[in-house]
C-alpha positions in Angstrom: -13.3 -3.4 -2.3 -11.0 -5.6 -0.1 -11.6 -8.9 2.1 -9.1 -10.4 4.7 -7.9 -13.9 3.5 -6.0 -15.2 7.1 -3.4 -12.4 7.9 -3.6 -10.9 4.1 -5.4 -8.5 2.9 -7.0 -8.8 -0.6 -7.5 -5.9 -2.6 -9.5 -5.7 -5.9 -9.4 -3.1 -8.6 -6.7 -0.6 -8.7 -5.0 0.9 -5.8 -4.9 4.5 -5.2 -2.6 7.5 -3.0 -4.8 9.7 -0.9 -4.1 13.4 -0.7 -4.5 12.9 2.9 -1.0 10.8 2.6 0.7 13.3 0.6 0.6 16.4 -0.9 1.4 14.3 -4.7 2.9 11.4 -5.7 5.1 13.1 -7.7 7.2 14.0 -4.6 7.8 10.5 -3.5 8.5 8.5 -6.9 9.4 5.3 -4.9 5.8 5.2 -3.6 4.3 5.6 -7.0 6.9 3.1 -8.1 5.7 0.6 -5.6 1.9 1.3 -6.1 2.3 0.4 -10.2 4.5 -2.3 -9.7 0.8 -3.9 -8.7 2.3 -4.7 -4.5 1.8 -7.9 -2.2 -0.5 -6.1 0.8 -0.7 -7.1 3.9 -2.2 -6.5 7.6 -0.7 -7.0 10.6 -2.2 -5.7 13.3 -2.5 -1.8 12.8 0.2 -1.9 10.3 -0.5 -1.9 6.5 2.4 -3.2 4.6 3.1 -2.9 0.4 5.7 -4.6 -0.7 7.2 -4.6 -4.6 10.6 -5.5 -5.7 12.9 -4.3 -3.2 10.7 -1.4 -1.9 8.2 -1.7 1.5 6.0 0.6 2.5 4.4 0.5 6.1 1.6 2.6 7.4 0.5 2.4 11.1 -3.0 3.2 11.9 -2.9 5.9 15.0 
C-alpha cells in the first residue's frame, strides 16, 4: 500500500527487492543496507528515490 502526500511518496508495511531488479540482494549489500535502514522515499517525476544515511538509490521508470 502507498499514497502520494505532495511530492512524497508514503509507503506502509515493509519494503521489498524485486527479482526483476536483481538477481539477489546479496550481490548489492548497500541496497539491502539502505532498504533495512527503513529509507525516506520519494517521487519526482519518473524517478523513485531511497535515501538512508549516506546512501541514495534512484530508479527511473522507462
Amino acid at each position: 500500500m502507498y499514497r502520494l502526500e505532495g511530492q512524497t511518496l508514503q509507503l506502509e508495511g515493509t519494503l521489498v527487492s524485486t527479482m526483476k531488479f536483481c538477481e539477489s540482494t546479496e550481490t548489492m549489500p548497500q541496497l539491502t543496507e539502505t532498504l533495512a535502514a527503513a529509507p525516506q522515499v520519494e517521487q519526482q517525476g519518473d524517478t523513485l528515490i531511497l535515501t538512508a544515511n549516506d546512501l541514495r538509490w534512484e530508479f527511473v521508470r522507462q
